[in-house]
C-alpha positions as CSV (number, residue, x, y, z in Angstrom):
1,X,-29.7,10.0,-24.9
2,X,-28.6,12.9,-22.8
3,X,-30.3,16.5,-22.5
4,X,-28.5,19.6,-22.5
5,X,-28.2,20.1,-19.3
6,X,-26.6,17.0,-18.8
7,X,-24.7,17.5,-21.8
8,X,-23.1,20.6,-20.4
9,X,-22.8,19.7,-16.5
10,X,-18.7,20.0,-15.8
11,X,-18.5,16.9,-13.4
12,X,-17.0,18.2,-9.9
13,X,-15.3,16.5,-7.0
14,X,-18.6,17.0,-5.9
15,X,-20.7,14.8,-8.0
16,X,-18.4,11.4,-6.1
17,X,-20.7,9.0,-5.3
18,X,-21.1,8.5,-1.5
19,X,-20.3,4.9,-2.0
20,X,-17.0,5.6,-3.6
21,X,-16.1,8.6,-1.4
22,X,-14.3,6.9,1.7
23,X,-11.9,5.2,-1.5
24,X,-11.5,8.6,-2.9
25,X,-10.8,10.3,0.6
26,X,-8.3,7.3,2.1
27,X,-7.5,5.0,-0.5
28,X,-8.9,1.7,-1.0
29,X,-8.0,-1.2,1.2
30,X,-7.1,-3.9,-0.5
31,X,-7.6,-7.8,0.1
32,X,-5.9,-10.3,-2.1
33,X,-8.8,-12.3,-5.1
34,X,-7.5,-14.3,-7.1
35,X,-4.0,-15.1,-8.9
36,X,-2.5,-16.6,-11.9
37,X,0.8,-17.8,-12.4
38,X,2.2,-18.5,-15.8
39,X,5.8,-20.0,-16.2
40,X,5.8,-20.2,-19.8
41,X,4.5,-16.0,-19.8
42,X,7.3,-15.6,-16.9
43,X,4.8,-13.9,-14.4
44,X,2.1,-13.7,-12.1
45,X,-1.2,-12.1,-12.0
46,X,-2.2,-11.4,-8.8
47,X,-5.9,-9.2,-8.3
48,X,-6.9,-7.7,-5.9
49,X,-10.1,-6.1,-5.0
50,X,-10.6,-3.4,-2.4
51,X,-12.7,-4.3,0.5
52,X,-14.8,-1.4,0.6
53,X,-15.9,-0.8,-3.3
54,X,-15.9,-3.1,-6.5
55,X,-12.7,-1.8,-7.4
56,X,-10.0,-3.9,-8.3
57,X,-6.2,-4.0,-9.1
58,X,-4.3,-6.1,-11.3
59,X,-0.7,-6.4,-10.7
60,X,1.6,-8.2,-13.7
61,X,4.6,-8.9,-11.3
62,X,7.7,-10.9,-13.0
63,X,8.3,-15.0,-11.3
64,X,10.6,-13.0,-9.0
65,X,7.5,-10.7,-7.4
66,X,9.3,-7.3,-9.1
67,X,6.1,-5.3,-10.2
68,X,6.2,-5.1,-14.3
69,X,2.4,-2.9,-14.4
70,X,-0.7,-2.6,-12.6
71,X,-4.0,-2.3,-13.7
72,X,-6.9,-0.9,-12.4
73,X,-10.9,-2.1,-13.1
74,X,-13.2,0.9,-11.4
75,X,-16.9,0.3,-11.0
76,X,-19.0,2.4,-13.2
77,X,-19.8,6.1,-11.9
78,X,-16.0,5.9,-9.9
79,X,-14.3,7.8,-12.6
80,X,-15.9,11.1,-13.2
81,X,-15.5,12.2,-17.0
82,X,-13.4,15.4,-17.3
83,X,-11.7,15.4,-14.3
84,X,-8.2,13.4,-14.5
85,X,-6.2,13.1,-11.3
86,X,-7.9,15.4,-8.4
87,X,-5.6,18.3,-7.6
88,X,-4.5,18.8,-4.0
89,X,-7.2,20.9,-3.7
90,X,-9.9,18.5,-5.3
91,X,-8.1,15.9,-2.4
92,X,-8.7,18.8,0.3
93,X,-12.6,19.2,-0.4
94,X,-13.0,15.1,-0.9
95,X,-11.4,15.1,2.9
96,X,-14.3,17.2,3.8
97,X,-16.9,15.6,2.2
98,X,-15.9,12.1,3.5
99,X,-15.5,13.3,7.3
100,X,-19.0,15.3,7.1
101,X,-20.6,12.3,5.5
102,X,-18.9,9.6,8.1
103,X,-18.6,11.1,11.2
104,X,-21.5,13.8,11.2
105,X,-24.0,13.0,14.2
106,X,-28.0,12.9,13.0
């Protein structure tokens, strides 16, 4: 059960976990998993999974390879709840945050 602080903590850009951040900041790279082709469904689904986090992507593409919808399975604490797409300037601070933690000399 959660208390009331937690209860009325606003999630920021902040709160990204430092495992998660470098995806956040440049994207995740992404290595190919595993794949499924179907001829009697009339497509392939390929999955990929990002090379630096849990995350993975699952693309529906048609037997030609044209894209029908992607997917995307996030690890939990990824997402943070009550924050939908970062704004640019969510983007800008996440920037920040990722070069401080990456390239800081200790």
């Amino acid at each position: 059960m959660s208390t009331a602080a937690e209860r009325e903590h606003q999630a920021t850009v902040d709160d990204i976990r430092d495992e998660y951040l470098l995806c956040r900041d440049l994207g995740h790279a992404w290595a190919p998993y595993d794949v499924r082709v179907s001829r009697k469904a009339g497509q392939i689904e390929r999955v990929l999974q990002c090379r630096s986090c849990p995350t993975q992507r699952v693309q529906i593409l048609d037997l030609d390879g044209y894209n029908k919808r992607s997917k995307y399975d996030y690890p939990e604490g990824y997402l943070l709840k009550g924050i939908g797409h970062l704004s640019v300037d969510d983007r800008a601070h996440v920037r920040v945050m990722s070069t401080n933690k990456r390239w800081r000399k200790t």
